[in-house]
C-alpha positions in Angstrom: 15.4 28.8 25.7 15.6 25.7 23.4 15.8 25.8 20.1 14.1 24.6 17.9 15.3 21.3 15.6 15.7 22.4 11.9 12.9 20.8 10.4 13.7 18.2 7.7 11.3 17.3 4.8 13.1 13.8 4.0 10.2 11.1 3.0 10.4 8.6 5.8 10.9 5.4 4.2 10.2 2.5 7.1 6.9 3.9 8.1 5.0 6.0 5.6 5.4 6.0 2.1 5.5 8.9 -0.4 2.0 8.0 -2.0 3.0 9.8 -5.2 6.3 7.7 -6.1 7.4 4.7 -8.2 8.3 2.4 -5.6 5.0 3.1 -3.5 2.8 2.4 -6.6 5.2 -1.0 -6.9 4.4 -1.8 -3.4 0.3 -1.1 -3.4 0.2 -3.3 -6.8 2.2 -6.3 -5.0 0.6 -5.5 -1.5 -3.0 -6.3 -3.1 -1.3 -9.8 -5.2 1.6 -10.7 -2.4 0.7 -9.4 0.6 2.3 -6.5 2.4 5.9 -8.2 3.7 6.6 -9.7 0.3 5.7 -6.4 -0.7 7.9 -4.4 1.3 10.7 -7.2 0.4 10.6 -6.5 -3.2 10.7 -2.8 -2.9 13.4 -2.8 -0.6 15.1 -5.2 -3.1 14.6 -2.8 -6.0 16.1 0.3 -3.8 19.3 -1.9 -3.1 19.4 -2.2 -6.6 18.8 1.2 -7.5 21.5 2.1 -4.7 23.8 -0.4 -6.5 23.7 1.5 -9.6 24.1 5.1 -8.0 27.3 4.2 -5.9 28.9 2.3 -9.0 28.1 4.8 -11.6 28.1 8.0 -9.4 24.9 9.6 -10.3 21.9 10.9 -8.0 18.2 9.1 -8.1 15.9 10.0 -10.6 12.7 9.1 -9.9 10.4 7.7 -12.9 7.5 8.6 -12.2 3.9 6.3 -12.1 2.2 5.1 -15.5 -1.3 5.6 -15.7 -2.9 2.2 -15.2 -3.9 0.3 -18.7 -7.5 -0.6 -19.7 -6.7 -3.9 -18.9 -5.8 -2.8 -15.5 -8.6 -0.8 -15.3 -11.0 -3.5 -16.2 -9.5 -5.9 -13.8 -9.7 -3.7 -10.8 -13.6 -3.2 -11.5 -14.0 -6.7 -11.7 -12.2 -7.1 -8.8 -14.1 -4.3 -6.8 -17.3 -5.9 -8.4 -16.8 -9.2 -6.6 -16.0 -7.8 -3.3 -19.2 -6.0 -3.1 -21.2 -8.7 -4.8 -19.5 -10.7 -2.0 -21.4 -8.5 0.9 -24.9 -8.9 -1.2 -24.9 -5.8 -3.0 -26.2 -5.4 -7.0 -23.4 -3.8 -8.8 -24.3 -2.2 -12.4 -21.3 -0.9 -13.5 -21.1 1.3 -16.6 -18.1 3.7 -17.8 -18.4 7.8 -16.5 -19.0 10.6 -19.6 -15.5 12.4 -20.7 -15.8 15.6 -18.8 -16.6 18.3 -20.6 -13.8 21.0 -20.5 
């Protein structure tokens, strides 16, 4: 009889990304501006960084957390979406959703 492996629950970071994380919302923000390899360059420029700072002051990683995106984001992105599905001849009325009532 084989055993089994001891299964791990390490985030793989060369081929999917935590979704939830810092550096994966830094890497879909440039992906959509840079494209994906520039992308994947500058996050794996700010981890060497980050893993600069942990060996020379000897302290675990911390993760920041996401920001909510700005309402300057936020409008951007609609226009954004807008265009794209103006491009494939679609009328697009947009209009902000009510507050939901809690």
């Amino acid at each position: 009889m084989d055993e089994a492996a001891p299964q791990r629950n390490y985030p793989v970071v060369c081929g999917n990304v935590v979704h939830a994380s810092h550096l994966a919302a830094v890497y879909r923000r440039l992906a959509v501006r840079r494209g994906k390899q520039k992308a994947i360059m500058a996050v794996a420029h700010r981890l060497v960084v980050a893993i600069y700072h942990m060996l020379k002051v000897r302290v675990p990683y911390r993760e920041i957390g996401t920001p909510s995106p700005s309402d300057a984001a936020k409008r951007q992105l609609v226009k954004r979406m807008q265009r794209k599905i103006e491009g494939l001849e679609f009328i697009v009325q947009v209009s902000p959703a009510p507050a939901p009532a809690c």
